[in-house]
C-alpha positions as CSV (number, residue, x, y, z in Angstrom):
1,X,-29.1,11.5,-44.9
2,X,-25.7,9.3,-45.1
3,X,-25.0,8.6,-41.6
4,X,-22.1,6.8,-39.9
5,X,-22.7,5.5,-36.1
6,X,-20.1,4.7,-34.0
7,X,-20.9,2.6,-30.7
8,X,-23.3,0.7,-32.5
9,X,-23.6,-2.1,-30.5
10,X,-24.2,-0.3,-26.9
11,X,-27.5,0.4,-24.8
12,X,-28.1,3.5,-27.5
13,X,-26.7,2.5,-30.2
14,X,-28.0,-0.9,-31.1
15,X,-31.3,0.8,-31.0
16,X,-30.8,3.8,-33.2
17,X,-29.0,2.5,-35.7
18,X,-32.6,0.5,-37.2
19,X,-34.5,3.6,-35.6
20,X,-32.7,5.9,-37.9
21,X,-32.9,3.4,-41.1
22,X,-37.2,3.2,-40.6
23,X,-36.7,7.1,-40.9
24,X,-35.3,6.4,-44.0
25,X,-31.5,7.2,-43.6
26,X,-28.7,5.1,-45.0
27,X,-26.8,3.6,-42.0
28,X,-23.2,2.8,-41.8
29,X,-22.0,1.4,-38.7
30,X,-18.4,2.0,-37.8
31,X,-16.6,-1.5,-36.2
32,X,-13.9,-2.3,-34.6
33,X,-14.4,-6.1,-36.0
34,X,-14.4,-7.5,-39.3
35,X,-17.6,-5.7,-41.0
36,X,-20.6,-8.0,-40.9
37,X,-22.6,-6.6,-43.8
38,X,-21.8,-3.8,-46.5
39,X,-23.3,-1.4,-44.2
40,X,-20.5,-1.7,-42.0
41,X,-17.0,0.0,-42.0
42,X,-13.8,-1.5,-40.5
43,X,-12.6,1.7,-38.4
44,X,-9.1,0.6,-36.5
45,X,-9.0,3.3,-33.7
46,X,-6.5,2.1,-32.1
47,X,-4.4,3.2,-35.3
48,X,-3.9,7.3,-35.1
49,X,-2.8,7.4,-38.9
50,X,-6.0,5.5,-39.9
51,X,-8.1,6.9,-42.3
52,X,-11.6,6.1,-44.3
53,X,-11.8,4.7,-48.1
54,X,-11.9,7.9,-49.4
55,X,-14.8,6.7,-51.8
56,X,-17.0,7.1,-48.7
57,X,-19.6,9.8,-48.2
58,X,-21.3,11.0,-45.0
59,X,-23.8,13.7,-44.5
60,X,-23.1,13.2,-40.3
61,X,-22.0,10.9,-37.9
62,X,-23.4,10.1,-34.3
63,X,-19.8,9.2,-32.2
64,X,-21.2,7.0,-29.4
65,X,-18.1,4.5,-28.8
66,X,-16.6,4.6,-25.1
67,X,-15.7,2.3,-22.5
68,X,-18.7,2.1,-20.0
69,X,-18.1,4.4,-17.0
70,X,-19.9,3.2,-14.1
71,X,-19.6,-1.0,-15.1
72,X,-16.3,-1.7,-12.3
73,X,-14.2,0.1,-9.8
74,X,-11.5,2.7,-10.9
75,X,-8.7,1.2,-10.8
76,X,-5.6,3.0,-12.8
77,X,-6.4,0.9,-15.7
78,X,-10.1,1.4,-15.9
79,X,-9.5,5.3,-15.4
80,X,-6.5,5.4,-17.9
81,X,-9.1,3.2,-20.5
82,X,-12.2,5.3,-20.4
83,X,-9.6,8.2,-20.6
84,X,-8.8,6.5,-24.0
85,X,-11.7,5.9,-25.2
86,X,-13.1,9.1,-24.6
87,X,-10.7,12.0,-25.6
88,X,-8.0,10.4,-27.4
89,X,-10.9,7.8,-29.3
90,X,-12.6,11.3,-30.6
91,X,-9.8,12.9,-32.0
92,X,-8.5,10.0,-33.8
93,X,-11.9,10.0,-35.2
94,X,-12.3,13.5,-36.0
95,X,-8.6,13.6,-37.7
96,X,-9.5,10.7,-39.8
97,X,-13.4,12.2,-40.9
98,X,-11.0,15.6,-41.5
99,X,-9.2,13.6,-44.1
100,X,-11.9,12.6,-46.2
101,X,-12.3,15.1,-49.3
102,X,-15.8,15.3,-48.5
103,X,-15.8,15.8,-45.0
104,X,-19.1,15.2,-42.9
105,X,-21.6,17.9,-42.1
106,X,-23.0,17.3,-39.2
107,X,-21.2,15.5,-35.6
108,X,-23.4,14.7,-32.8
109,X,-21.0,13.4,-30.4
110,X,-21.8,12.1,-26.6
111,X,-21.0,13.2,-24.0
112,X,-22.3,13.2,-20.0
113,X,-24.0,15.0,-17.4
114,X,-21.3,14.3,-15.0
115,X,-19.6,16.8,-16.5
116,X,-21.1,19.0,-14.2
117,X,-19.7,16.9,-11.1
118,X,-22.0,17.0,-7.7
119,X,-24.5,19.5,-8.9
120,X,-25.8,19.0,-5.6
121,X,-29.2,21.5,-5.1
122,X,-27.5,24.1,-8.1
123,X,-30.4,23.7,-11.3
124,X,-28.1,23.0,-14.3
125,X,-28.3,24.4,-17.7
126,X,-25.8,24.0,-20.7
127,X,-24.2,27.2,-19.3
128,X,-24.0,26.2,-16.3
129,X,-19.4,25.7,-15.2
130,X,-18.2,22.1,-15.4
131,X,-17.3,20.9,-12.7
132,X,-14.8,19.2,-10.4
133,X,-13.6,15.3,-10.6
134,X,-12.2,12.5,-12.4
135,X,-15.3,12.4,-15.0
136,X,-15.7,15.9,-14.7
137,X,-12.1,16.1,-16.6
138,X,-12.7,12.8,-18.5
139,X,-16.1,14.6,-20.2
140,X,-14.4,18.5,-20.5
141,X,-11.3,16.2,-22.6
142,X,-13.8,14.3,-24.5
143,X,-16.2,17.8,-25.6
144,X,-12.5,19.4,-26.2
145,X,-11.6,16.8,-28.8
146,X,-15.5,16.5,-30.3
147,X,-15.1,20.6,-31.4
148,X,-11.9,20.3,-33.2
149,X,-14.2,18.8,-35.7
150,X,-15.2,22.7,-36.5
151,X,-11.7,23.4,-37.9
152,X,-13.2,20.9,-40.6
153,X,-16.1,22.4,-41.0
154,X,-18.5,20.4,-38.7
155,X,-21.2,21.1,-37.0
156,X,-21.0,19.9,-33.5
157,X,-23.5,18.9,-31.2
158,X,-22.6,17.4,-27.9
159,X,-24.9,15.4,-26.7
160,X,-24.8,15.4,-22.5
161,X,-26.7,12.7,-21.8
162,X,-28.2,11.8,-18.6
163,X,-29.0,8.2,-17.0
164,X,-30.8,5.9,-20.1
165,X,-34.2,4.0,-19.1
166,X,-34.0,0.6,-20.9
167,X,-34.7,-2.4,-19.6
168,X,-32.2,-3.4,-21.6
169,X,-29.4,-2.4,-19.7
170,X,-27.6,0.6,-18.6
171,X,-28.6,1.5,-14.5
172,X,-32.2,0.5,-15.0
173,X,-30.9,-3.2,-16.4
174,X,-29.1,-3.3,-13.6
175,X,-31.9,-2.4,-10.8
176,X,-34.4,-4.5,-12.2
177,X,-32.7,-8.3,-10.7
178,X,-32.5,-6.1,-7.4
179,X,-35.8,-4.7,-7.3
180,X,-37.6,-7.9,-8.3
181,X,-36.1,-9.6,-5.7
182,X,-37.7,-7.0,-3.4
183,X,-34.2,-5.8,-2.0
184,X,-34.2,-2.6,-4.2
185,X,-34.0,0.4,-2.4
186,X,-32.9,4.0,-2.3
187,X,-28.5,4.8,-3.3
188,X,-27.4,6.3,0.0
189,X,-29.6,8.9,1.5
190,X,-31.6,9.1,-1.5
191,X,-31.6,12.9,-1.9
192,X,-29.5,13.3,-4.5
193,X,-30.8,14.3,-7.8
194,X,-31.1,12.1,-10.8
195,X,-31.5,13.6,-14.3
196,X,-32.5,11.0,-16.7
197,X,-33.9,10.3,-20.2
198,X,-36.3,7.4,-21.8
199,X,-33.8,5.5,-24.5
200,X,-36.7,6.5,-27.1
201,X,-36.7,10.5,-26.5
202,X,-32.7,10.8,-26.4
203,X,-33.0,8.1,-30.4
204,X,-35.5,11.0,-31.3
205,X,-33.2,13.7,-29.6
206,X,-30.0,12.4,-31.4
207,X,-32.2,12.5,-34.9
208,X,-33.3,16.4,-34.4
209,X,-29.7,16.8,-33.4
210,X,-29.2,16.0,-36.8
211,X,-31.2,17.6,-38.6
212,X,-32.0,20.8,-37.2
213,X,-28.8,23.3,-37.8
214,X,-29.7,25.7,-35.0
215,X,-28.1,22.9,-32.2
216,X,-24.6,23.4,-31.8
217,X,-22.5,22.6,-28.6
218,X,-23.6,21.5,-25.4
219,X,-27.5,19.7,-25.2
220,X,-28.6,18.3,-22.1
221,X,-30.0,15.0,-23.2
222,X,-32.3,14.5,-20.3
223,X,-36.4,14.8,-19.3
224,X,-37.6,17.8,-18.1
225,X,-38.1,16.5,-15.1
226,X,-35.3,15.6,-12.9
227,X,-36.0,13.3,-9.8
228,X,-34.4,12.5,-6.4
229,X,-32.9,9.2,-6.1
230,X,-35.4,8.0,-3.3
231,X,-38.1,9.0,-5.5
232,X,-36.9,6.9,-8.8
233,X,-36.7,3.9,-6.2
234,X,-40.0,4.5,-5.1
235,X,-41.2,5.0,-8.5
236,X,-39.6,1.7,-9.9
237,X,-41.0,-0.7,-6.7
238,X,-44.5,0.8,-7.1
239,X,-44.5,-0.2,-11.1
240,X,-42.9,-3.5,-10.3
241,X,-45.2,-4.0,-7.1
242,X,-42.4,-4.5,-4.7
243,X,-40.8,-2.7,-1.7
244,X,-38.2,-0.2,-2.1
245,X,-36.8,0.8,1.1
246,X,-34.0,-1.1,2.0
247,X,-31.3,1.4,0.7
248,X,-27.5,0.7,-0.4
249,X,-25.9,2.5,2.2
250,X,-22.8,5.1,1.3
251,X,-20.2,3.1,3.4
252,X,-21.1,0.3,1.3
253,X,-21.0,1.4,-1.6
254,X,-17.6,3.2,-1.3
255,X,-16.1,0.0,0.2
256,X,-17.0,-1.6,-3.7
257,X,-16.4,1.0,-5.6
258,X,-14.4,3.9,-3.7
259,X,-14.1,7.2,-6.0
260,X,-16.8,5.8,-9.1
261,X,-18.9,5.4,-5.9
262,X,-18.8,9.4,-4.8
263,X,-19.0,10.4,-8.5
264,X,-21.3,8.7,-10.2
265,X,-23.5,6.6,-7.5
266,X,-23.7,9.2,-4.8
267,X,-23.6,12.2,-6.7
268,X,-26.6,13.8,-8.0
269,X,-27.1,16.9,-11.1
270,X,-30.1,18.6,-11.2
271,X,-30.4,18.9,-14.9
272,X,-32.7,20.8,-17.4
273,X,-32.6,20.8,-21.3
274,X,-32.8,24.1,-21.7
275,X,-31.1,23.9,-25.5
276,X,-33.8,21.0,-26.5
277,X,-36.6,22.8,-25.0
278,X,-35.8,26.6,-26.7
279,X,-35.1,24.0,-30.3
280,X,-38.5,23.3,-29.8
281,X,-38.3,19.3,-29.1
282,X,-41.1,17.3,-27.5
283,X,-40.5,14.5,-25.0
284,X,-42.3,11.2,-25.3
285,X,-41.9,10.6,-21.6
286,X,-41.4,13.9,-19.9
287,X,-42.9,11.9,-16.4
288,X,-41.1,8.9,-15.1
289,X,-43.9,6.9,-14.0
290,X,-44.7,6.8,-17.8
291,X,-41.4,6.8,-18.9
292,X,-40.5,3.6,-16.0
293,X,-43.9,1.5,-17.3
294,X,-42.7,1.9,-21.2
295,X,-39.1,1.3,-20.9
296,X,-40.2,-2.0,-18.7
297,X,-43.1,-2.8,-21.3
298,X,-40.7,-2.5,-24.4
């Protein structure tokens, strides 16, 4: 296939873009810089009107750009950005792939499980109600503007993707300093439930996204096996040989980080991928433990 990748140079996309080339797919990655190689595309998103060479040709495109979520504290301008770069960003993309006289076939566009807001005990499928909240809204905008690529004739696929195990960076790249210092330690009370994916399975997950027409709409891009917090702490000292008990307490954390602290860092979504699982997709690492030791051997 002629795929076009947006959001290449993030935790996912930096990996699937030469993932999906040693499968044998022609990659184009779609910049906001000066292109780097002929594989790349100058795509000015800031621009509404902008629109592709029209000598271009894609069988699909994986939309992964967005401003990271859970990096600072929301202030007005860190809401109103990842606003931006969620909704508005996709329909600027999707008017521009519309324009192109051979429109794609095929968008796999990401999205989040905080969709669902504090899932709390509730076991979440993909028709499961979205819920309540600042991302909540920011994800439900973002899907919206993703399916007005069907007016064009797309197949859609949004990918909800839990928390990303790579040592490379996302939460995980982040715990790992912590936890090696032997301060690591369970977020709050450490019951809440964390639905998560190794970076490996959701590059394989994108790719059958792909490729197999039967997934359309929402796909919960997580493991099987959803864990509390406390345990995932647990897990990580025991692989790293360290303690993990001293926990970041909820006071604290809402002092740093206020709202972005009760909706991303102290909420919790029980998860399942009920759409992967009936598709008939295998996980890799359907077990943390295994999941933890490869993501940290990689």
């Amino acid at each position: 296939m002629r795929i076009a990748v947006t959001g290449a140079s993030g935790l996912v996309g930096r990996a699937l873009v030469p993932f999906l080339r040693t499968a044998g797919h022609e990659v184009w990655r779609l910049q906001r810089t000066p292109p780097a190689d002929d594989h790349d595309v100058l795509w000015l998103s800031a621009d509404p009107q902008f629109r592709f060479d029209p000598a271009l040709r894609w069988d699909a495109v994986v939309h992964l750009a967005g401003a990271p979520v859970a990096d600072k504290r929301w202030t007005a301008q860190q809401k109103a950005q990842i606003e931006q770069t969620r909704g508005a960003l996709t329909r600027q993309l999707v008017a521009a792939l519309a324009t192109m006289p051979e429109p794609p076939k095929v968008l796999v566009s990401a999205s989040a499980i905080g969709c669902y807001g504090d899932g709390r005990e509730t076991v979440l499928t993909e028709a499961s109600p979205l819920g309540r909240g600042f991302l909540a809204d920011v994800c439900r905008d973002w899907e919206a503007a993703a399916l007005t690529a069907q007016a064009a004739g797309m197949r859609v696929a949004l990918l909800r993707i839990g928390v990303v195990l790579s040592a490379e960076g996302g939460m995980l790249g982040k715990l790992l300093p912590v936890f090696r210092a032997g301060v690591g330690g369970p977020v709050g009370d450490g019951m809440q439930w964390l639905s998560w994916v190794h970076r490996d399975d959701l590059l394989r997950l994108i790719a059958f996204a792909l490729t197999d027409d039967r997934l359309a709409g929402p796909i919960n891009a997580v493991s099987p096996e959803p864990v509390r917090q406390g345990d995932f702490a647990r897990a990580l000292g025991a692989i790293l040989h360290r303690p993990a008990f001293l926990p970041a307490p909820a006071f604290a954390l809402r002092l740093a980080f206020g709202q972005m602290a009760d909706e991303v860092l102290l909420a919790g979504q029980r998860v399942v991928p009920e759409a992967a699982q009936r598709g008939g997709f295998v996980w890799l690492y359907p077990e943390l433990t295994a999941a933890l030791t490869a993501a940290l051997a990689a």
